[in-house]
Each structure stands twice: as structure tokens, then as C-alpha cells.
C-alpha positions as CSV (number, residue, x, y, z in Angstrom):
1,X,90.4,-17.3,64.3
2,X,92.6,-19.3,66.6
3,X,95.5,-21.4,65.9
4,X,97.7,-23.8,67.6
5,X,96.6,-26.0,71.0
6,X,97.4,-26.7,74.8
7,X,96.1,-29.2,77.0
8,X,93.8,-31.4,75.2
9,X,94.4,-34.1,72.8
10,X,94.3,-34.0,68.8
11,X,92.1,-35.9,67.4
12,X,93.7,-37.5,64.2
13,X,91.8,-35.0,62.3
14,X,93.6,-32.0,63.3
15,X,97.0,-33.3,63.3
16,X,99.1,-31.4,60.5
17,X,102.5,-33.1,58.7
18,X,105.7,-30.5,59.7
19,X,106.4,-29.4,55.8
20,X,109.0,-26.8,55.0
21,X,109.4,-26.3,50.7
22,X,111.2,-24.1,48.3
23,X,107.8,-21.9,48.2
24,X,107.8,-21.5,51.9
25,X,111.8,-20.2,51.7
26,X,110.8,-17.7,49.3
27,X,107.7,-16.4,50.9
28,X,109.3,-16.4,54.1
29,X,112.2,-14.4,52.3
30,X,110.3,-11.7,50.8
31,X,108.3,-11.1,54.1
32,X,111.5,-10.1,56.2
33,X,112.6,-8.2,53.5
34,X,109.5,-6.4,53.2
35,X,108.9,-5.9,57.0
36,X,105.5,-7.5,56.8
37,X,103.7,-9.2,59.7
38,X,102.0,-12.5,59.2
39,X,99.4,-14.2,61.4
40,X,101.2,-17.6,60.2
41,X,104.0,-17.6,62.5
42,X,102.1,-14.9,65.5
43,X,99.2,-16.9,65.8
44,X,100.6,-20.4,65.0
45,X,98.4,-21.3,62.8
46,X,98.3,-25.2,62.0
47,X,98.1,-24.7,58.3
48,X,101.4,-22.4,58.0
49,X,103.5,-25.1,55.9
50,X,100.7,-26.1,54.2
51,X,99.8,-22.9,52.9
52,X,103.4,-21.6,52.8
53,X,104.5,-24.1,50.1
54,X,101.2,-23.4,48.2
55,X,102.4,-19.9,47.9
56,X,99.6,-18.5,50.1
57,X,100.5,-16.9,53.2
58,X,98.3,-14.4,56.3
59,X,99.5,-11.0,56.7
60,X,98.1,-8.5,59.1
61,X,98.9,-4.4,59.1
62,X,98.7,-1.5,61.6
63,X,102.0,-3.6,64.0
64,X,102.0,-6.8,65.8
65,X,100.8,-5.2,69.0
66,X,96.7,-5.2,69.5
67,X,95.3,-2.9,72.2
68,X,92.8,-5.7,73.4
69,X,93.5,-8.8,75.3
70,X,91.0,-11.7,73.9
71,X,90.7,-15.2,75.3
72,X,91.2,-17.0,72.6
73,X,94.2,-14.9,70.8
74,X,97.9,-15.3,70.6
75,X,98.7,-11.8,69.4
76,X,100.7,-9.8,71.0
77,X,98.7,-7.3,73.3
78,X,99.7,-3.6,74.7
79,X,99.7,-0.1,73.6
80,X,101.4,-0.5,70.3
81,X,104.9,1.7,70.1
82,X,104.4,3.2,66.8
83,X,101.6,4.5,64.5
84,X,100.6,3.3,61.1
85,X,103.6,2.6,59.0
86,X,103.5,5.1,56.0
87,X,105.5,2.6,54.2
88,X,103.1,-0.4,54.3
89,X,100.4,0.1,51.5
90,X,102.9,0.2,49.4
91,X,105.1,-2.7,50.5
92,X,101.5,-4.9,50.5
93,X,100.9,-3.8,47.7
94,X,104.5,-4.8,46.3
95,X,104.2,-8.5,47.9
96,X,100.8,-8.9,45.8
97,X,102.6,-7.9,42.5
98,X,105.8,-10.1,43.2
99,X,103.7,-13.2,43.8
100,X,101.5,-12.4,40.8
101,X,98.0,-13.0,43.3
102,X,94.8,-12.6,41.9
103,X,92.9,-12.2,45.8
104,X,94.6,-10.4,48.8
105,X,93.0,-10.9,52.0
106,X,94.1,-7.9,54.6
107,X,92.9,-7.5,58.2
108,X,94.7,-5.9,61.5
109,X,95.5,-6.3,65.0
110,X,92.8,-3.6,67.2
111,X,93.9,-0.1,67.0
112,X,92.3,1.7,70.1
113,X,95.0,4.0,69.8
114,X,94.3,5.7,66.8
115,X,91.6,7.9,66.2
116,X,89.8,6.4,63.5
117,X,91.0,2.6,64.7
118,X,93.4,2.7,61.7
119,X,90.2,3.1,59.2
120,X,92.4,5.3,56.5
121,X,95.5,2.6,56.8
122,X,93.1,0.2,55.6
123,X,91.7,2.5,52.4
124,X,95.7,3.2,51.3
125,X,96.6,-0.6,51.7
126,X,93.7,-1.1,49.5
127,X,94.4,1.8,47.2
128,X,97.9,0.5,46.6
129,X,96.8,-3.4,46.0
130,X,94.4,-1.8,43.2
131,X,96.9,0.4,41.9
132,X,99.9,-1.9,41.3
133,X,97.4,-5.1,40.6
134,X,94.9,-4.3,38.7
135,X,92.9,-7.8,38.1
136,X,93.6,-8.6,42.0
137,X,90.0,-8.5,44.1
138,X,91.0,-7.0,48.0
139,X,89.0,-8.8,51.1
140,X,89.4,-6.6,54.0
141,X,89.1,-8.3,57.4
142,X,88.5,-5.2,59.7
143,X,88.0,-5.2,63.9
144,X,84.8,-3.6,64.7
145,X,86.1,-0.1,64.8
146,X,84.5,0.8,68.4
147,X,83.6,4.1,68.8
148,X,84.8,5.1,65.6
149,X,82.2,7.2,63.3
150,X,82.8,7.0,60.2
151,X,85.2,4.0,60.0
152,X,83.1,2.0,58.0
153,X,82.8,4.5,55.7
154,X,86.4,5.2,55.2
155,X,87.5,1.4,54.5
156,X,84.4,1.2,51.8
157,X,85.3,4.0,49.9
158,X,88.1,2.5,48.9
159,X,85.8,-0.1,47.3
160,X,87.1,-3.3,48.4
161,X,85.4,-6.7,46.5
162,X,84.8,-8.7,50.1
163,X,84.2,-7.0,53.4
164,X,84.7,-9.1,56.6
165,X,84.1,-8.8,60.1
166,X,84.2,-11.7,62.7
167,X,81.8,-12.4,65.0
168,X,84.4,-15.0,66.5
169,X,81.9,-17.0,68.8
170,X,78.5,-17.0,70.2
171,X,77.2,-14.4,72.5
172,X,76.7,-15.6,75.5
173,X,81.0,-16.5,75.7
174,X,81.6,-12.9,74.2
175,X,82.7,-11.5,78.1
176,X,85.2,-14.5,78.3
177,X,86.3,-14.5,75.1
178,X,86.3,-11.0,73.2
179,X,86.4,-9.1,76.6
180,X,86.6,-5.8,74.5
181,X,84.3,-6.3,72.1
182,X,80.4,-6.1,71.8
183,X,78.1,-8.8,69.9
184,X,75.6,-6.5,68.6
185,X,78.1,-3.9,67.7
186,X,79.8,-6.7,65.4
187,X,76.5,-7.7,63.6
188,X,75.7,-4.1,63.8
189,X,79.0,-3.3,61.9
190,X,78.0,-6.3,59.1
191,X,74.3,-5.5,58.4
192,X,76.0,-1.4,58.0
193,X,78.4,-3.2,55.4
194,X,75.6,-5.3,53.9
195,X,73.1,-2.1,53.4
196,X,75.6,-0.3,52.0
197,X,76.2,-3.3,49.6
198,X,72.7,-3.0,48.6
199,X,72.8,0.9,48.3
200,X,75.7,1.3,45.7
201,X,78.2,-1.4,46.2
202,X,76.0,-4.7,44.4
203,X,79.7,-6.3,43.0
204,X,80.9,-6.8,47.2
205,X,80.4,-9.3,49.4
206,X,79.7,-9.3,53.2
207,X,81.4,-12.4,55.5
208,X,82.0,-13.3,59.1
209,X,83.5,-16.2,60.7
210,X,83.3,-18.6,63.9
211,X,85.2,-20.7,65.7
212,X,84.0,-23.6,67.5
213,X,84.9,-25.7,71.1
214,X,85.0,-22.5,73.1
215,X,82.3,-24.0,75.2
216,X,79.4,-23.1,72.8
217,X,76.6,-25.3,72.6
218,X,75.3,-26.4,68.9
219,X,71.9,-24.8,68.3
220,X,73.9,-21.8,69.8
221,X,75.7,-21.7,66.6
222,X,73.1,-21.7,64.7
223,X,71.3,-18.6,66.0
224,X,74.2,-17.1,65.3
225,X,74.3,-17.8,61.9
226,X,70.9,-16.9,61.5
227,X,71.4,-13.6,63.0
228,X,74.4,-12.9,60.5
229,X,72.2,-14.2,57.6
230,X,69.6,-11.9,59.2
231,X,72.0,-8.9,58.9
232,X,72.7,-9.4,55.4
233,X,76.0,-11.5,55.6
234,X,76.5,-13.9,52.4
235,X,79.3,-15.9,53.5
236,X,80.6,-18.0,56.9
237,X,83.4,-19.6,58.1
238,X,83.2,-22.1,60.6
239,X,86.5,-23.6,62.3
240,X,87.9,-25.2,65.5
241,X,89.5,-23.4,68.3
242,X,92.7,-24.6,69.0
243,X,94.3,-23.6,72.5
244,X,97.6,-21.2,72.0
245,X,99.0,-21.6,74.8
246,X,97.4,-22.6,78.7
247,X,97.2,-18.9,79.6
248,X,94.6,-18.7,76.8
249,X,90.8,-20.1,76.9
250,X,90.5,-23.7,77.3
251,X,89.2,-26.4,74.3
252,X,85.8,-27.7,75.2
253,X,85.4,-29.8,72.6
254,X,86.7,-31.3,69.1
255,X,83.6,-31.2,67.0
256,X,83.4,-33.4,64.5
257,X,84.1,-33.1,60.9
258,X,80.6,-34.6,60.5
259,X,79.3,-31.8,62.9
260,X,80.9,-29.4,60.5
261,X,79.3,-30.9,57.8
262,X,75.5,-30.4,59.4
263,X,76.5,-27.0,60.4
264,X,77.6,-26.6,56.4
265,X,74.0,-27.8,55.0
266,X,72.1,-25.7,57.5
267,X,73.7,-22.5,56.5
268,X,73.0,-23.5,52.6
269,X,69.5,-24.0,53.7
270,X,69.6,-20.4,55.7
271,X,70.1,-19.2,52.4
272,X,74.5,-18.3,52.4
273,X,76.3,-17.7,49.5
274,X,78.7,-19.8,50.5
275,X,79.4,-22.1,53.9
276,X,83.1,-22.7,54.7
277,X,83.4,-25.3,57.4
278,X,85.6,-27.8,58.7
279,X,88.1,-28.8,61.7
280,X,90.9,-26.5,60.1
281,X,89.2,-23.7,58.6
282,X,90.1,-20.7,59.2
283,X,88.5,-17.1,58.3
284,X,89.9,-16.4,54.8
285,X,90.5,-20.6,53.8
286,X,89.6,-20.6,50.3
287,X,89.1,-17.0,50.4
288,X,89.2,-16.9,46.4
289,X,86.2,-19.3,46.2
290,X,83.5,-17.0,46.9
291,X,84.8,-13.5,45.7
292,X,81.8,-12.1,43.1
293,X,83.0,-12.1,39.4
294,X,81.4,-9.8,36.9
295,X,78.3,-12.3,36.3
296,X,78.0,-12.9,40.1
297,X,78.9,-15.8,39.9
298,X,81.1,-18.6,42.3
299,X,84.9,-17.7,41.2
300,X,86.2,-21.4,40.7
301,X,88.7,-23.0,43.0
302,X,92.4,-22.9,41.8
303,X,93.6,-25.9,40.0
304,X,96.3,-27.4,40.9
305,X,99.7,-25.2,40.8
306,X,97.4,-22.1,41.1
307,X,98.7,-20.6,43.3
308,X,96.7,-17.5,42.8
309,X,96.1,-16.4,46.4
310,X,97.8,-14.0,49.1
311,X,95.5,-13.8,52.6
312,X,96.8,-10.6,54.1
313,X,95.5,-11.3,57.7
């Protein structure tokens, strides 16, 4: 999702206190040291400082470059310089351990480039997290991996506990806003995960996420979310687009928390594992809350100075 605003006005809802804390020095530290990049600082998300001094923080592997050019994103785009760094799985993998997490949460920039749109990257980086942290569950947060048979495969086999894909908006805004991308191939990709969930992977998950103010209209958002449920999805994220910059797709609208609220109910009633919505959620906010345990069960929120979770994003 989005993060960070141009043109319109915050409502009071969305503005975030500047907060920089020992916990944000160190974390900040270890990822120049590690050569990790973080969708924090590229994307500009509002919750950085917040998260930061928690001891949570977004990475993303596979470079900072994407090969697409959405309307809503702040990541750099181009024909990234390099291939997969051999050296990342391991260095995740190392960041998890230092911090002691119990939930990494990994996605990528698009990778066009590469043959199998950086499938295998993804199965090492999960491979190393399970490896050097045993008791930590691994949510993947994948692009669609277009034109790339087998892909899906390849990231599964490496078994991780929540598989995510987002949808990003409704379809009728998909040519202005994911220019590169194809709605039914994204559902498609999720109800693949899903059935292969139900075939011989009962312990994983299956989520996508939204954001909202792109223009879409309400009961737009709920077909959506009936056509992920439909597909087999178990958990959504709903958030608010924020503007990065005025090159980038305009705000529509600031919905309201209580709108987020409705939108919250109505997926319970659709029949979701779990409904994450608000004005500043974003796709892996409390990531940890929904992860399956052994009994299938909710995993329990953190209590306070828990600090149990790393979103690689």
C-alpha cells in the first residue's frame, strides 16, 4: 500500500507525531549495516517512527528498483542494475535472529527482469528465516509473478505460514493505477494459493490488501472483497491512500474511520478470518495477529514491550 500525501488536506485522523527513539537508532543501524532495503523510508510510510521505536520495521528484497511504474507507488521504477543479491537470504535471515522476531513479513519490488520474477529469491530468503529462527512464522508478500509458470509453486515449496498477494484497488481503476498488472490474474494468483492451501498446506493462510480514496466507489469495495473471499482469501487489509508525491495519483477522498469500521463488519459477515481496517493500515499492520498457530487458532496481539515482529516488505 501507499504511504505519504500531496495536495489534499489531513484530516486529524491521519496526522502522525515526528518520533525518533533509541529503538529506531538501532534498527536503523543494523539495516545500513546489513544492506537491507526498507519500504519505511522508500515509500514514506506515515507509520515509520511509530513502528521503528516499537522495534518493527518493512523490508523489501530483489533491489530498490521495480520494473513497473504504478499510480499510486513511490518506489523507484527502471530496469534494476543488478540481479538477486546472493547475499540477502542470509543477511534477512540474520536481521530476524538479531531482533529475536517471532513473524517476518517479506515482499519485493516487480522483477520483469528475471526469469522466474525472482520466485527462487523468495524460497532462499524463506529457507534462511526458517533455518536460523526456528519458532519464527514467514508471511511472503509476492507481486503476481506475470507470465511466470511455476512461480507460485517455487515460493510455496518453501512452505511459508501466510501467503499474500495484493489486489491493491478495485478493478475498474486497475489501468490508472497498476498499469502493469491484471485484476483477474491477481485473484487468479490467490485462489492458486488458496487451493493449494486446501490440497496439502492446511497450517497457511491466504491474504490480500486494499487501499482506499483512489477514486473507488464503496459498494465497489465490497465486490472486491467478495470476490477475494470467493477465491479462498482468509484475511484483508483495508487502508487509505495517501498521495507520494503530485506526479503520483491523486486522493479522492479521506474515508472515514467509521467507513472503515462498516467495511470491517461486512467482511466478518462475508465470512474473513480476520478484517484489518482503518485510516493507517497498511498491508502487513498487525501482521502477527492472524498468523495460524498449531490449534488454528487467532495468535494473540503482543503485549506491551513485545516487540516480537519484523515486516520484511
Amino acid at each position: 500500500m501507499s504511504c505519504g500525501t500531496e495536495g489534499k488536506r489531513r484530516p486529524e485522523w491521519l496526522k502522525v507525531r515526528l518520533q525518533t527513539g533509541e529503538k529506531y537508532r538501532e534498527l536503523r543501524k543494523m539495516v545500513d549495516e546489513l544492506s537491507l532495503n526498507t519500504v519505511c523510508v522508500e515509500a514514506r510510510c506515515p507509520n515509520i517512527y511509530e513502528c521503528w521505536n516499537a522495534g518493527t520495521a518493512t523490508f523489501m528484497i530483489l533491489g530498490d528498483v521495480c520494473t513497473r511504474r504504478c499510480g499510486f507507488c513511490n518506489v523507484h521504477s527502471g530496469m534494476p542494475p543488478a540481479g538477486p543479491d546472493p547475499q540477502e537470504p542470509r543477511h534477512v535471515g540474520e536481521a530476524i535472529q538479531r531482533l529475536g522476531l517471532r513473524h517476518a513479513v517479506i515482499t519485493s519490488v516487480d522483477r520483469d527482469d528475471l526469469p522466474d520474477g525472482g520466485a527462487m529469491h523468495f524460497q532462499r530468503v524463506i529457507q534462511s528465516i526458517h533455518e536460523l529462527n526456528p519458532g519464527c512464522a514467514v508471511e511472503v508478500l509476492t507481486p503476481d509473478f506475470k507470465k511466470k509458470e511455476g512461480a507460485l509453486d517455487v515460493v510455496l515449496a518453501a512452505r511459508p505460514e501466510v501467503f499474500s498477494h495484493n489486489v491493491e484497488t478495485v478493478p475498474r481503476l486497475y489501468k490508472p493505477a497498476r498499469p502493469g498488472s491484471r485484476y483477474d490474474h491477481s485473484v487468479g494468483l490467490l485462489a492458486a494459493a488458496a487451493r493449494r492451501r486446501d490440497r496439502d498446506m492446511p497450517d497457511m493462510r491466504v491474504k490480500s490488501s486494499m487501499m482506499l480514496g483512489l477514486g473507488e466507489r464503496d459498494e465497489e469495495v465490497l465486490e472486491t472483497m467478495r470476490d477475494l473471499r470467493q477465491a479462498g482469501v482468509e484475511v484483508v487489509a483495508l487502508g487509505q491512500y495517501l498521495q507520494p508525491t503530485k506526479e503520483h495519483m491523486p486522493v479522492e477522498r479521506f474515508v472515514e474511520p467509521s467507513q472503515f469500521d462498516a467495511f470491517r463488519d461486512a467482511g466478518m459477515e462475508m465470512g474473513f478470518f480476520h478484517v484489518e481496517a482503518g485510516p493507517l493500515v497498511r498491508s502487513s499492520y498487525h501482521a502477527e495477529q492472524h498468523r495460524p498457530d498449531p490449534e488454528g487458532r487467532h495468535t494473540p496481539a503482543p503485549t506491551a514491550g513485545d516487540d516480537g515482529l519484523l515486516q520484511i516488505l
